[in-house]
GUDO-372959 format. One record per residue (C-alpha): residue number from 0; residue in three letters; chain; x, y, z. Coordinates in Angstrom, 3 decimals. Example, Ala and Ser with C-alpha at 12.3 -4.5 7.8 and 13.67 -1.06 7.14 Angstrom:
! residues 2
 pos code unit     east    north       up
   0  ALA    A   12.300   -4.500    7.800
   1  SER    A   13.670   -1.060    7.140
//
This chain:
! residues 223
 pos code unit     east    north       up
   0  UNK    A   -6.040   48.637   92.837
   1  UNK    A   -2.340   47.907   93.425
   2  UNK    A   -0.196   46.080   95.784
   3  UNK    A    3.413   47.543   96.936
   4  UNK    A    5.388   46.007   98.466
   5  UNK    A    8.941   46.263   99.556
   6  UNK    A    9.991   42.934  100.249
   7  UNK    A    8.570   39.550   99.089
   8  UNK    A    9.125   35.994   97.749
   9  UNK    A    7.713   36.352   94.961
  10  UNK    A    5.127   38.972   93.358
  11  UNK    A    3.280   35.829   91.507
  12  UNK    A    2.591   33.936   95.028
  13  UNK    A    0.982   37.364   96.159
  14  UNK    A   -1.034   37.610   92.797
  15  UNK    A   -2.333   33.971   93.385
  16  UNK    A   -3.260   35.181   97.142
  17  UNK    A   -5.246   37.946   96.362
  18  UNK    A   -6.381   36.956   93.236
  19  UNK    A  -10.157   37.284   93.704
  20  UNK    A   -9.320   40.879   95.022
  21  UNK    A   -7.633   42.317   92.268
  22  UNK    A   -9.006   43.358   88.950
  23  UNK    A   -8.290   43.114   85.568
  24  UNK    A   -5.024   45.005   84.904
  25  UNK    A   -3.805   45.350   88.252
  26  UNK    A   -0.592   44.531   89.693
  27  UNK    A    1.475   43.291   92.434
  28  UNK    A    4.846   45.232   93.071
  29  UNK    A    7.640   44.686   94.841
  30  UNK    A   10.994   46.436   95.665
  31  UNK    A   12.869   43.244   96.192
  32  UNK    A   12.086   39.503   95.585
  33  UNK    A   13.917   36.713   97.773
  34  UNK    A   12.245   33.933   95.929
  35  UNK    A   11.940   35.292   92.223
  36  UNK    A   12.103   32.663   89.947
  37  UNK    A   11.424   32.158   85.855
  38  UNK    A   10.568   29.108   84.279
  39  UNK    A   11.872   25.273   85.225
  40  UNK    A   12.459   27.121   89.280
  41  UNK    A   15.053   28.779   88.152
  42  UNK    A   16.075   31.379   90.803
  43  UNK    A   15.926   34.923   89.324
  44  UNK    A   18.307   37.374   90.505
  45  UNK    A   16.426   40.290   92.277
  46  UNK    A   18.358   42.712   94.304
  47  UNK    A   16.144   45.818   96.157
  48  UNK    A   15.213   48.974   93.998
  49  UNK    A   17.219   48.355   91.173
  50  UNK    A   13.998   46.132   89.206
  51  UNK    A   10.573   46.118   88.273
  52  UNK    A    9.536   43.119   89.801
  53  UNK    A    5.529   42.571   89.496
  54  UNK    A    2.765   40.549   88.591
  55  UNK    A   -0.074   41.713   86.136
  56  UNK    A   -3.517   39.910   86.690
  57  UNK    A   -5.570   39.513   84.235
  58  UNK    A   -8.801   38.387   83.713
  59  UNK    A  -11.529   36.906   80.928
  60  UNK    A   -8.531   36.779   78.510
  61  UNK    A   -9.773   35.628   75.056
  62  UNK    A   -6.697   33.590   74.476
  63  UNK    A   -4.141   32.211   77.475
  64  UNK    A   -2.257   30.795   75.616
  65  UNK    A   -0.746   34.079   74.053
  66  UNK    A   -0.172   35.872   77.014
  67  UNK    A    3.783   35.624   77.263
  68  UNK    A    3.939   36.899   73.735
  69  UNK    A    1.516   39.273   74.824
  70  UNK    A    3.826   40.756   77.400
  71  UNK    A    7.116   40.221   75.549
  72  UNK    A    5.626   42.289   73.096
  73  UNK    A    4.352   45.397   75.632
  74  UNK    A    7.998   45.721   77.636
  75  UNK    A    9.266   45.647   73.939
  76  UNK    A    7.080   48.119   73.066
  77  UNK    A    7.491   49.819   76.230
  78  UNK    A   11.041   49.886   76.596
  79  UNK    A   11.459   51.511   72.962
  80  UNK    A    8.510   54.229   73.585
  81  UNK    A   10.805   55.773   76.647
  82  UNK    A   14.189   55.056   75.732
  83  UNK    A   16.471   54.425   72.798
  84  UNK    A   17.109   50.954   73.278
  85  UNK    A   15.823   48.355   71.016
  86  UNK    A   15.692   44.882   72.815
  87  UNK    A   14.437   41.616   70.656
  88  UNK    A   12.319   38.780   72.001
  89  UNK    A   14.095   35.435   72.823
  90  UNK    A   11.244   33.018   72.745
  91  UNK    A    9.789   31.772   74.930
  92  UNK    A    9.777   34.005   77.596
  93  UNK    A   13.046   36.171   77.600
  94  UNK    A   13.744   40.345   76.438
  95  UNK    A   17.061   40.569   75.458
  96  UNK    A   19.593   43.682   74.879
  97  UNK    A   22.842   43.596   73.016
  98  UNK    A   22.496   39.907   73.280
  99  UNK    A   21.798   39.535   77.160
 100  UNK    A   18.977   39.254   79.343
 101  UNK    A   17.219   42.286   80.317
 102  UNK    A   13.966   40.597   81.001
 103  UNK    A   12.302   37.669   81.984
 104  UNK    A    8.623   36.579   81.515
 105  UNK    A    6.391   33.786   83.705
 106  UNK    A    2.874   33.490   82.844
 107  UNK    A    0.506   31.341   85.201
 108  UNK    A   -2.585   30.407   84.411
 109  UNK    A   -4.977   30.445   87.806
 110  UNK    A   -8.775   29.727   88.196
 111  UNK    A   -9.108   30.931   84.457
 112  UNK    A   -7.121   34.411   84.530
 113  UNK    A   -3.538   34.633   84.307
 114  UNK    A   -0.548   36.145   86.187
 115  UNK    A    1.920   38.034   84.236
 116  UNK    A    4.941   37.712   85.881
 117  UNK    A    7.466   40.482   84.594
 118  UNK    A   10.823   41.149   85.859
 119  UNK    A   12.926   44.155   84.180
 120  UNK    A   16.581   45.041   85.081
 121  UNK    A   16.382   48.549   85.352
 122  UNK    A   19.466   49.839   86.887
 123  UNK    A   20.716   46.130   88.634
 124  UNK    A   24.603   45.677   88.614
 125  UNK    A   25.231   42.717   87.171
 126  UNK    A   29.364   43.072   87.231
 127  UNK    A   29.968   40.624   90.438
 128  UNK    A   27.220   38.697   88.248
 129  UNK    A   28.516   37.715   84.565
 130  UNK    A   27.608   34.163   84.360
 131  UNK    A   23.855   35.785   84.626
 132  UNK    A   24.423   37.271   81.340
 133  UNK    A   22.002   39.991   81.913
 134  UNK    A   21.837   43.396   80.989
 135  UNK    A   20.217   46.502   82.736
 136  UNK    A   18.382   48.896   80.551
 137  UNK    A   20.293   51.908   82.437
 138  UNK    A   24.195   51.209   83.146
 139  UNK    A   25.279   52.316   86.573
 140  UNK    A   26.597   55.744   85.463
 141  UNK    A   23.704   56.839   83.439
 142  UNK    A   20.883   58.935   83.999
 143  UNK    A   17.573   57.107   83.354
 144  UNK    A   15.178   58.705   80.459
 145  UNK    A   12.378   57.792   82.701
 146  UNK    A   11.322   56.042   85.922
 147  UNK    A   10.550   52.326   86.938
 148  UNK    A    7.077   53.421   87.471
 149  UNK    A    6.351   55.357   84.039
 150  UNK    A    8.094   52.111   82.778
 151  UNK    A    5.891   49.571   84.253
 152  UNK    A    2.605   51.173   83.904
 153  UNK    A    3.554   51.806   80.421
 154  UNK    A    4.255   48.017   79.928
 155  UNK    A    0.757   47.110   81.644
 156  UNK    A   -0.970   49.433   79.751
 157  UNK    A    0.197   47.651   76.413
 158  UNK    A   -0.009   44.742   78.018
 159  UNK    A   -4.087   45.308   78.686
 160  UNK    A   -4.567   46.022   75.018
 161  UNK    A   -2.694   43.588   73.702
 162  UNK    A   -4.636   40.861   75.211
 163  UNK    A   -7.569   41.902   74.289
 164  UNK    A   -7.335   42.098   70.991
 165  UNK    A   -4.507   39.787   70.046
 166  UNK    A   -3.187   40.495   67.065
 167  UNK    A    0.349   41.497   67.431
 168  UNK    A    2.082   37.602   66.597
 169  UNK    A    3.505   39.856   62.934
 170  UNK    A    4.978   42.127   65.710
 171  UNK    A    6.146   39.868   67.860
 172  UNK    A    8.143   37.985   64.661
 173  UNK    A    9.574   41.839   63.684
 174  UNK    A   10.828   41.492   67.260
 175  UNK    A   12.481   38.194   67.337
 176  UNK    A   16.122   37.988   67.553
 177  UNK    A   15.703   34.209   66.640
 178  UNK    A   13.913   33.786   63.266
 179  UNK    A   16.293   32.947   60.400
 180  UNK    A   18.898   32.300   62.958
 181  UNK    A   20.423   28.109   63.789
 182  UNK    A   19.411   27.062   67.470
 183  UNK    A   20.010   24.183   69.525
 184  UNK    A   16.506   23.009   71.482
 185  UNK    A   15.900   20.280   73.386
 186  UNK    A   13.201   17.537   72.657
 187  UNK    A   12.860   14.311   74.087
 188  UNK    A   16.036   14.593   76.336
 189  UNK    A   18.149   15.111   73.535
 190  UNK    A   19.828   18.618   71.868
 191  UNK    A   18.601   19.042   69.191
 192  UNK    A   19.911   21.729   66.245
 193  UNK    A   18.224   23.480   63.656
 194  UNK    A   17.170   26.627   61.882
 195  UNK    A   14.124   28.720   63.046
 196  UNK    A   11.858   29.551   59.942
 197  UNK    A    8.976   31.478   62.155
 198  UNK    A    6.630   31.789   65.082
 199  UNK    A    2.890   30.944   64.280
 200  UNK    A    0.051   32.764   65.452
 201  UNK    A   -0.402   30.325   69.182
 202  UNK    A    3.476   30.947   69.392
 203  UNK    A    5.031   28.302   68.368
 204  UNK    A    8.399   28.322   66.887
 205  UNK    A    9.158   26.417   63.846
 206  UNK    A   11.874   24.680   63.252
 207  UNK    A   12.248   23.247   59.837
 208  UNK    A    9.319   21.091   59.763
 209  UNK    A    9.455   21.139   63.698
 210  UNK    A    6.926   22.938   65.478
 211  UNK    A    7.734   23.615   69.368
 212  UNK    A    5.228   24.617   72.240
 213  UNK    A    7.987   25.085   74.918
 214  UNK    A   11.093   24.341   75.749
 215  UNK    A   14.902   25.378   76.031
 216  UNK    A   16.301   27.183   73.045
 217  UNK    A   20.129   28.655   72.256
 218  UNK    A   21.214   30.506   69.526
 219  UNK    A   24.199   28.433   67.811
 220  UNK    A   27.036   31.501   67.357
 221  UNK    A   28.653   31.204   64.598
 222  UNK    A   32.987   30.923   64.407
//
């Protein structure tokens, strides 16, 4: 059991509404979100019919705490089984492409389940839009290799296996675009810079002798 819908605020209030309705592995959908948003309230930029917009419940998961690696992992996973693109994980909660954002990741935890928010640029314009610095996985001129909805059952399907059985963190680190690389973070109200040496299996990254549960986290580029 699904939910479409073509306009909403936001996929994840819908989730938490029906909640007790839907079962394990369903989803919320929506062609447009006014109110999307990714972590901290940040607005996220959803425009009609260009996205995947929806929210994945799931239920009886063994570990919570895993479930945004969980998904990062399935869009990676799902994005490379029907395209050519390769995108790399941005921890905590970000897919990025050639650098930019091509999708963003809100887990809630609700009445012991969680909601999987995912939100994939699929063919979203982004040129009036650069200080977004996202990416869509099909440009405007291109011809998709397959459709939003192969795409996002393809993600939920991974997703479903992945959390129940999770033991993908080696994959998740072969998908990082941060490990090995210097970062700035933020702890304590103060920025923070360092290398990071890993992700452990709760993922964490590690930072030096630093180990961080959340939190905001830039890649230092190098002049």
């Amino acid at each position: 059991m699904n939910i479409y819908l073509k306009k909403t605020a936001s996929t994840n209030l819908v989730a938490k509404e029906k909640l007790a309705e839907l079962p394990h592995g369903s989803a919320v959908f929506a062609e447009e979100q006014t109110a999307g948003r990714g972590r901290f309230e940040r607005a996220y930029y959803c425009p009609p019919n260009t996205g995947i917009y929806m929210s994945v419940v799931l239920h009886d998961v063994p570990d919570i705490t895993l479930t945004t690696p969980a998904a990062a992992v399935a869009v990676c996973r799902a994005v490379m089984k029907l395209t050519d693109r390769k995108p790399q994980i941005k921890w905590v909660n970000d897919i990025l492409l050639d650098g930019r954002k091509l999708c963003g990741i809100l887990s809630e935890a609700v009445n012991g389940s969680v909601i999987a928010g995912i939100g994939i640029n699929f063919t979203t314009d982004f040129a009036k839009h650069p200080e977004l610095n996202a990416v869509s996985l099909f440009g405007t001129y291109e011809t998709p290799t397959c459709t939003r909805e192969e795409l996002a059952q393809c993600v939920i399907d991974e997703l479903v296996g992945l959390v129940a059985k999770p033991a993908f963190m080696p994959e998740y680190r072969e998908l990082s675009c941060l490990i090995g690389q210097d970062i700035s973070y933020v702890q304590n109200n103060e920025t923070r810079f360092g290398t990071a040496t890993g992700v452990d299996n709760q993922g964490r990254l590690i930072v030096g002798g630093i180990t961080l549960s959340s939190g905001e986290v830039m890649l230092v580029r190098k002049t």
